[in-house]
MIVEX-5019 format. One record per atom (N, C-alpha, C, O): residue number from 0; x, y, z; atom name. Coordinates in nm, 2 decimals. Layout:
<recs>
<loba = NUM; x = X; y = Y; z = Z; vexdo = CA>
...
</recs>
This chain:
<recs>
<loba = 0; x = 11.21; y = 9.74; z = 7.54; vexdo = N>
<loba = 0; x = 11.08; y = 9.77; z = 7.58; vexdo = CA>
<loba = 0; x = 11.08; y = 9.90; z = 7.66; vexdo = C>
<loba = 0; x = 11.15; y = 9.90; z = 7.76; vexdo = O>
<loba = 1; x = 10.99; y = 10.03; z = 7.63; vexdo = N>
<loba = 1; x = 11.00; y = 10.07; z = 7.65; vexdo = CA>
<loba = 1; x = 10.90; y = 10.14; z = 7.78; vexdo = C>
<loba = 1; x = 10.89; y = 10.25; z = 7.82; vexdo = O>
<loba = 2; x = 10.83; y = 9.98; z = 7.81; vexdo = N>
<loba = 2; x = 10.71; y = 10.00; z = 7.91; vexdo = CA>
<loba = 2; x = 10.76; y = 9.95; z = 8.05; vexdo = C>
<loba = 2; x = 10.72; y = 9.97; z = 8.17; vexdo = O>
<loba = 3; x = 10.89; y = 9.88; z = 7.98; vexdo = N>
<loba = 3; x = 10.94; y = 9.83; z = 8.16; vexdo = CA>
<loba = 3; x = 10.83; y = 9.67; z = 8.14; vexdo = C>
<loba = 3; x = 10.80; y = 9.59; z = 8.05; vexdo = O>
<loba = 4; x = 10.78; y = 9.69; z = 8.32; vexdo = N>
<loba = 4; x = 10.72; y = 9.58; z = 8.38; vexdo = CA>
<loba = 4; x = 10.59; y = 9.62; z = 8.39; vexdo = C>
<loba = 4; x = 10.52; y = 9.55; z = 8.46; vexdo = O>
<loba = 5; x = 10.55; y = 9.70; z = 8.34; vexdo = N>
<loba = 5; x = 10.43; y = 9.81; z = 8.33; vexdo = CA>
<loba = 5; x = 10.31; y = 9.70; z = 8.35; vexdo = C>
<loba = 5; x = 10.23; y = 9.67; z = 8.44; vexdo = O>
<loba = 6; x = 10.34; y = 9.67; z = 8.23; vexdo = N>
<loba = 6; x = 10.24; y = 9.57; z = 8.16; vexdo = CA>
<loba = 6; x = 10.19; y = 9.46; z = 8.24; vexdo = C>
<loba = 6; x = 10.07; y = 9.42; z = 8.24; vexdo = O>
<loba = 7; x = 10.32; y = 9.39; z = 8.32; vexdo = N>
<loba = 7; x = 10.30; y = 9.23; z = 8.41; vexdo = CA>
<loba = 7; x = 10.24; y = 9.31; z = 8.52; vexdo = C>
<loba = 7; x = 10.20; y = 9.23; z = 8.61; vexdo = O>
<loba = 8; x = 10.23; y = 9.43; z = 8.56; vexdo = N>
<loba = 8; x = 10.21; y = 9.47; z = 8.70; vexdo = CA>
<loba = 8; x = 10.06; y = 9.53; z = 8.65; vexdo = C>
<loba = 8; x = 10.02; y = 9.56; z = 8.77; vexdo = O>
<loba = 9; x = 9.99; y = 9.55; z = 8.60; vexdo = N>
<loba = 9; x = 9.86; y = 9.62; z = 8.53; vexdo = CA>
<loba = 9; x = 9.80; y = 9.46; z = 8.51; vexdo = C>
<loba = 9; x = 9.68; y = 9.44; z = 8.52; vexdo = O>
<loba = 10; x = 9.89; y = 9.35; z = 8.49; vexdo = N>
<loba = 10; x = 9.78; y = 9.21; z = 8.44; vexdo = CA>
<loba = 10; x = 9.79; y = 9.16; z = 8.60; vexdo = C>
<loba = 10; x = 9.68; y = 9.14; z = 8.65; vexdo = O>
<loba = 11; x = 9.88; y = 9.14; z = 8.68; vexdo = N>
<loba = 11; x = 9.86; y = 9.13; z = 8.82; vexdo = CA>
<loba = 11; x = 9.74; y = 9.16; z = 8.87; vexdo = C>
<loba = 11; x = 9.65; y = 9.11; z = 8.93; vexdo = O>
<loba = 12; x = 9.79; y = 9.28; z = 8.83; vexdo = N>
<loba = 12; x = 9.64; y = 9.40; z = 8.95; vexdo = CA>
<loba = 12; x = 9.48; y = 9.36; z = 8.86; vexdo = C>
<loba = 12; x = 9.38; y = 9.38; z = 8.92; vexdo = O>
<loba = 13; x = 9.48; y = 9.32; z = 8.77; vexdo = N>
<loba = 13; x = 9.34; y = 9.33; z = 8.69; vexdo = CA>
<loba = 13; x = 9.33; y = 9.15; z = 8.74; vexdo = C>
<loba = 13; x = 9.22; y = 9.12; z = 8.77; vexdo = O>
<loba = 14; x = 9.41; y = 9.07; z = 8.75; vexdo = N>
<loba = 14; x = 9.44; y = 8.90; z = 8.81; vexdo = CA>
<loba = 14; x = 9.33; y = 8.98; z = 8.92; vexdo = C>
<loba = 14; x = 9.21; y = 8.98; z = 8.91; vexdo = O>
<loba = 15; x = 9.43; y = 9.05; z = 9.01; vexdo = N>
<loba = 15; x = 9.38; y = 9.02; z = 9.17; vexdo = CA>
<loba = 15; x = 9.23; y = 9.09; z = 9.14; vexdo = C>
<loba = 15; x = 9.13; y = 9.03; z = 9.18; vexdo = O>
<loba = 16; x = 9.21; y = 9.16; z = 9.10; vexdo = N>
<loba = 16; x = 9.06; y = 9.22; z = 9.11; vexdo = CA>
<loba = 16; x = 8.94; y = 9.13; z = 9.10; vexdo = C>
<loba = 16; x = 8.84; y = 9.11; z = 9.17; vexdo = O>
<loba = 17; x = 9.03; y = 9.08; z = 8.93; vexdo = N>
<loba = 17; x = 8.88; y = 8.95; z = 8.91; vexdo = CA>
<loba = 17; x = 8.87; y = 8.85; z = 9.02; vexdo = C>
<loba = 17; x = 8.77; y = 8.79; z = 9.03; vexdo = O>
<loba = 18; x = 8.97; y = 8.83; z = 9.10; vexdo = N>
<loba = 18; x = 8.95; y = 8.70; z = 9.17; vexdo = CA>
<loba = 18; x = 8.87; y = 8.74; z = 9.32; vexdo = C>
<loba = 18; x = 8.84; y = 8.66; z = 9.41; vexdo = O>
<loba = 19; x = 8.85; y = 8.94; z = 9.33; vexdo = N>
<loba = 19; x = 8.78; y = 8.96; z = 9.41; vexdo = CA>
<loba = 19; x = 8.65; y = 8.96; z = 9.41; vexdo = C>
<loba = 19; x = 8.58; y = 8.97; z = 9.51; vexdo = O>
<loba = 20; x = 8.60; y = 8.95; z = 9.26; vexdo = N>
<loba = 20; x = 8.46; y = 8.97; z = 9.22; vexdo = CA>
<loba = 20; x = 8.41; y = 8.82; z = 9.25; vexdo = C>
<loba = 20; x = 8.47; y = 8.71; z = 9.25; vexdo = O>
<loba = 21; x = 8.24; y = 8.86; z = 9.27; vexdo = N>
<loba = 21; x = 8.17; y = 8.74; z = 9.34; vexdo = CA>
<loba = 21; x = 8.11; y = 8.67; z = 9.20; vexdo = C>
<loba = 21; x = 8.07; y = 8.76; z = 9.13; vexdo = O>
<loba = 22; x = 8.10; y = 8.59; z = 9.15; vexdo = N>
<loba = 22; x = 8.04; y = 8.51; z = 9.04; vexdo = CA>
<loba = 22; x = 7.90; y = 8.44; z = 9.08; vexdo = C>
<loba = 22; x = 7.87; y = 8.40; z = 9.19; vexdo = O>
<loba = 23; x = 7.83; y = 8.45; z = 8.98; vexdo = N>
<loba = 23; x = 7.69; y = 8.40; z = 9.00; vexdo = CA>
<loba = 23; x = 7.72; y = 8.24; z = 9.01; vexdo = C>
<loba = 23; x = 7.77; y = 8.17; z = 8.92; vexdo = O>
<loba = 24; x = 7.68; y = 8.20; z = 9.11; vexdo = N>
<loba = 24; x = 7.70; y = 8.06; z = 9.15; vexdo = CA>
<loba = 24; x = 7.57; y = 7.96; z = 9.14; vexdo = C>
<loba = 24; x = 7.55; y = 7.84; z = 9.14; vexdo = O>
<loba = 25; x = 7.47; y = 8.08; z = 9.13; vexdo = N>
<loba = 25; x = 7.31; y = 8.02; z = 9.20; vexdo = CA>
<loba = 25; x = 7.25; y = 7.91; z = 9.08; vexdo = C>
<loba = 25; x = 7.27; y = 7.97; z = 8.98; vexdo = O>
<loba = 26; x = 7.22; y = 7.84; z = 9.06; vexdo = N>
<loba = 26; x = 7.13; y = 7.71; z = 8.96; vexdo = CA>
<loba = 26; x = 7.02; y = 7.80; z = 8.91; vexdo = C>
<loba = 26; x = 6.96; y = 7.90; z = 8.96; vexdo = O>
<loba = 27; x = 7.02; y = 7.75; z = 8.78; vexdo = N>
<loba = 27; x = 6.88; y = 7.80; z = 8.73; vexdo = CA>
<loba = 27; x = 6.69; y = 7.84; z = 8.85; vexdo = C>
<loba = 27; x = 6.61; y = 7.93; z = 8.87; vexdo = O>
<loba = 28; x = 6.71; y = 7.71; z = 8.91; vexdo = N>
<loba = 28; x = 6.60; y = 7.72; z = 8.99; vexdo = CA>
<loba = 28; x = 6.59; y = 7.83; z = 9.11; vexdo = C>
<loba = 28; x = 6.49; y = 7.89; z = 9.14; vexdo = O>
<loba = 29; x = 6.73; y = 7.85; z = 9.20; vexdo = N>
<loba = 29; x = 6.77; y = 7.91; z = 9.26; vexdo = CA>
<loba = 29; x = 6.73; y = 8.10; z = 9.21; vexdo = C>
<loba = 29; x = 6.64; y = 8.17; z = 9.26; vexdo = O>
<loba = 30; x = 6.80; y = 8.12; z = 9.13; vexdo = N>
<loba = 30; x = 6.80; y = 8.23; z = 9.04; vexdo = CA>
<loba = 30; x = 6.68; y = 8.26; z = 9.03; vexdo = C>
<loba = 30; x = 6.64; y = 8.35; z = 9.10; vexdo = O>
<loba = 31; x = 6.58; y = 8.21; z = 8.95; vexdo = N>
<loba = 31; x = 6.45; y = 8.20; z = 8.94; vexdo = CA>
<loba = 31; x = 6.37; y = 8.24; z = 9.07; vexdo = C>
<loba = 31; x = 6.33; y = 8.35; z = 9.08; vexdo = O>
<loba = 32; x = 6.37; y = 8.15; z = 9.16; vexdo = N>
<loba = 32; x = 6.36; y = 8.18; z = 9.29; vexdo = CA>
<loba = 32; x = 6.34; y = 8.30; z = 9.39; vexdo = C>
<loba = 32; x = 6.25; y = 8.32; z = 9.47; vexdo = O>
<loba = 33; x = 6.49; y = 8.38; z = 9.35; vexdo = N>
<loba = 33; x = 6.55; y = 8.50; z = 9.38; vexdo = CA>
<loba = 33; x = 6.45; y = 8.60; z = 9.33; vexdo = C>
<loba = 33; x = 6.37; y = 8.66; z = 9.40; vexdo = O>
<loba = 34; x = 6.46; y = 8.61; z = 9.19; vexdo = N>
<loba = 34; x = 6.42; y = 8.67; z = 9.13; vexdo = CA>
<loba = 34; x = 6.29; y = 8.69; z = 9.15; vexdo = C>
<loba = 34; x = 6.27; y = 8.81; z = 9.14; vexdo = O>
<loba = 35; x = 6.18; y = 8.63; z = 9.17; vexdo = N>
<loba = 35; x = 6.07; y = 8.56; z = 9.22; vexdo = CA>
<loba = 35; x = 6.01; y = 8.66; z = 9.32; vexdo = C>
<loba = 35; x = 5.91; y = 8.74; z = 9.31; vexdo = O>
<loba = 36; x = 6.10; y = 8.62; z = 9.42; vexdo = N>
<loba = 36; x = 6.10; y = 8.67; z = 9.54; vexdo = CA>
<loba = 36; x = 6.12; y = 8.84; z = 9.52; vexdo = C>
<loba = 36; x = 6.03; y = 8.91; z = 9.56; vexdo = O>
<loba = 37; x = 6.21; y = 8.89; z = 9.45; vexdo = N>
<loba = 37; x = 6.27; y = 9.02; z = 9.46; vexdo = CA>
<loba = 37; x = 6.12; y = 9.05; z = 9.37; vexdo = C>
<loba = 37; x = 6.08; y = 9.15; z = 9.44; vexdo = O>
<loba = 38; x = 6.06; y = 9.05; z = 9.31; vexdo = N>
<loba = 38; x = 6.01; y = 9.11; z = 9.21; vexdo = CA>
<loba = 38; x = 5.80; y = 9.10; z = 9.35; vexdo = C>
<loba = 38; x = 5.70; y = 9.17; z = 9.35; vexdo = O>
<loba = 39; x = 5.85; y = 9.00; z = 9.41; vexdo = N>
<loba = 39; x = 5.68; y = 9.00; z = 9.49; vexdo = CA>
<loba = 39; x = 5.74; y = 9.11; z = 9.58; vexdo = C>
<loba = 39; x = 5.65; y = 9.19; z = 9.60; vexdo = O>
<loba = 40; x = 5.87; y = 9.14; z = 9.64; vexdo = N>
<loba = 40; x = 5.89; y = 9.25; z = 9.72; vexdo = CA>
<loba = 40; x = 5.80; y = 9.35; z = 9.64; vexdo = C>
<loba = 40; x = 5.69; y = 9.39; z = 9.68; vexdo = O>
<loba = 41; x = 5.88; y = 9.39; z = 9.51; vexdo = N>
<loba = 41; x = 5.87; y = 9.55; z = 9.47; vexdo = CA>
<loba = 41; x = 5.68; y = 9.49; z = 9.44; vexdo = C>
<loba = 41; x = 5.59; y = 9.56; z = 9.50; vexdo = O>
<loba = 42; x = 5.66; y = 9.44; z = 9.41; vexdo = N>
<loba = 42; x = 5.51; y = 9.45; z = 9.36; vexdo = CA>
<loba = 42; x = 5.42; y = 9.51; z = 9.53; vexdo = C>
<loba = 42; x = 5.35; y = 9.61; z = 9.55; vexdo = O>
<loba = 43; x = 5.46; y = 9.44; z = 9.59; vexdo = N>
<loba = 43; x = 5.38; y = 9.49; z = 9.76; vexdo = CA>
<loba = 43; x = 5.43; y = 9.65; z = 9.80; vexdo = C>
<loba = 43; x = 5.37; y = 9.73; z = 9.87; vexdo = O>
<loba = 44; x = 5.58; y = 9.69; z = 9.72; vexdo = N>
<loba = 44; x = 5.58; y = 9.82; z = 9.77; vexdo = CA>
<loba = 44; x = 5.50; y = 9.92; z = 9.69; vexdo = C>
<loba = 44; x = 5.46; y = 10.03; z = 9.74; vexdo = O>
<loba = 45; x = 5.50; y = 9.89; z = 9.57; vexdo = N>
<loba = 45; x = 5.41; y = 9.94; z = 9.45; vexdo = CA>
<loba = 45; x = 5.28; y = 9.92; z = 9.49; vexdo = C>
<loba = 45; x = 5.21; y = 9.98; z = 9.41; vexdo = O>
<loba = 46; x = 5.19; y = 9.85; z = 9.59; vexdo = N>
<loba = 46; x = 5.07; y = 9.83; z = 9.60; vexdo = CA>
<loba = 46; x = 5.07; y = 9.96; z = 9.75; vexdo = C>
<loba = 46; x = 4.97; y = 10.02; z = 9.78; vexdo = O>
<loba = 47; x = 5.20; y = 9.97; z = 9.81; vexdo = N>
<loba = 47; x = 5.16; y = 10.00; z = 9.93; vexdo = CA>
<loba = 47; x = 5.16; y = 10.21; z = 9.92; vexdo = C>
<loba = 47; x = 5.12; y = 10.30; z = 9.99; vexdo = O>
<loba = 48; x = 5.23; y = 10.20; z = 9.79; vexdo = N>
<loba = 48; x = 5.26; y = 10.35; z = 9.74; vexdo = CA>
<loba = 48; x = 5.12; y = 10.38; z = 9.63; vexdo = C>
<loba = 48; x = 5.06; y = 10.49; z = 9.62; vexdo = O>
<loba = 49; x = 5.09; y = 10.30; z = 9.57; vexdo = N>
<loba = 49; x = 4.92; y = 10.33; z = 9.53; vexdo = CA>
<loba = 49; x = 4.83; y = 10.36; z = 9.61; vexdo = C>
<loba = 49; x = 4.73; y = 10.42; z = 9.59; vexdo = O>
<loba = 50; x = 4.87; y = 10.32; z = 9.71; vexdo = N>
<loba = 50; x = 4.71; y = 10.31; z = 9.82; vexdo = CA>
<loba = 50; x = 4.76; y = 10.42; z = 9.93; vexdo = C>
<loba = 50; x = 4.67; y = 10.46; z = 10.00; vexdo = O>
<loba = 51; x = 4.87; y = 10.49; z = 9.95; vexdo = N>
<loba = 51; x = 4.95; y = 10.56; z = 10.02; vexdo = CA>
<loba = 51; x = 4.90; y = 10.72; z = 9.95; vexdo = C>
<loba = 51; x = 4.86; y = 10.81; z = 10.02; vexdo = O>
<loba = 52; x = 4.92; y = 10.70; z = 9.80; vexdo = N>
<loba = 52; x = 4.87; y = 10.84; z = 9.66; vexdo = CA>
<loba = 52; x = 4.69; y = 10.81; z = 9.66; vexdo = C>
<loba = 52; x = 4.63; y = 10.92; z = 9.67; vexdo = O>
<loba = 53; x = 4.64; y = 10.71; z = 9.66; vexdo = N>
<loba = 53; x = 4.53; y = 10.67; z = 9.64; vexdo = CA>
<loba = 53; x = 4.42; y = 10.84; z = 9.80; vexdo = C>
<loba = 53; x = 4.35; y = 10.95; z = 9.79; vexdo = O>
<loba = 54; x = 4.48; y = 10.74; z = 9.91; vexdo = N>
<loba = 54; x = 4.45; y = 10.80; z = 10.04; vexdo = CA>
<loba = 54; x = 4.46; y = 10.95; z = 10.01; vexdo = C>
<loba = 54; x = 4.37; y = 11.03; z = 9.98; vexdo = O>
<loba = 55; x = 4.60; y = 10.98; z = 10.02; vexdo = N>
<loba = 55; x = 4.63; y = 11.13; z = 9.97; vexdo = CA>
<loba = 55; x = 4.55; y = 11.22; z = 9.90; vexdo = C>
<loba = 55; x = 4.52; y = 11.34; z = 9.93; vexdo = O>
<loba = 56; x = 4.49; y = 11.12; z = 9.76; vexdo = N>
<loba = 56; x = 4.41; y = 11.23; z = 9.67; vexdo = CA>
<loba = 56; x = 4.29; y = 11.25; z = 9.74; vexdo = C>
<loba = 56; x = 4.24; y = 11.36; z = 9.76; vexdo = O>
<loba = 57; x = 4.20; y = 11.10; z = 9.78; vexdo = N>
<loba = 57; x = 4.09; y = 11.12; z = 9.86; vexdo = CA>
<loba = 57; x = 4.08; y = 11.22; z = 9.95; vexdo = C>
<loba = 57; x = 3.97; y = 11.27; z = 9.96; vexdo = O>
<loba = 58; x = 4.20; y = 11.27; z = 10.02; vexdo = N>
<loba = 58; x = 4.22; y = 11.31; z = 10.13; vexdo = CA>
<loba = 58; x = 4.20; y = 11.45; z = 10.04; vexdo = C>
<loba = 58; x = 4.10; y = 11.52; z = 10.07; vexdo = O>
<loba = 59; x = 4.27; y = 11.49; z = 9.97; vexdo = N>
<loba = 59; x = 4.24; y = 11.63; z = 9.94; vexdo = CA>
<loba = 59; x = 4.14; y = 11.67; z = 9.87; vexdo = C>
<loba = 59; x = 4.10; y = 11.79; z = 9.87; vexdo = O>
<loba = 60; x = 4.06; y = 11.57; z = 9.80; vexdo = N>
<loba = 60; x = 3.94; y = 11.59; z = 9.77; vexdo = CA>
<loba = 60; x = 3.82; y = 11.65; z = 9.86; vexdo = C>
<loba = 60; x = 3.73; y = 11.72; z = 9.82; vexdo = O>
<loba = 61; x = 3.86; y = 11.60; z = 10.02; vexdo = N>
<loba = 61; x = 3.75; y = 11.67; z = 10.10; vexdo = CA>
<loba = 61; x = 3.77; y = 11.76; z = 10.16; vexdo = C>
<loba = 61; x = 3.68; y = 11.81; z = 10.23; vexdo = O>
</recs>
């Protein structure tokens, strides 16, 4: 072989990685939840940057 130990030391290192990565643990309802939540965030910042552009244009109108 002409790779040596190349190969066992490359599946090691790719072992330890995955076992650093975090896995989705959360339950369907949970997840849902999350998601829920993250999505009423951006909707309030999306209302607060309309009315932010909204002001703005009025504002240069006069």
């Amino acid at each position: 072989m002409s790779r040596g130990n190349q190969r066992d030391k490359d599946r090691e290192k790719a072992q330890k990685k995955a076992a650093g990565t975090k896995k989705n643990t959360d339950s369907g309802a949970e997840f849902q939840r999350k998601k829920e939540d993250a999505a009423a965030i951006m909707r309030a910042k999306q209302a607060a940057a309309d009315a932010k552009r909204s002001g703005e244009a009025a504002a240069k109108k006069k």
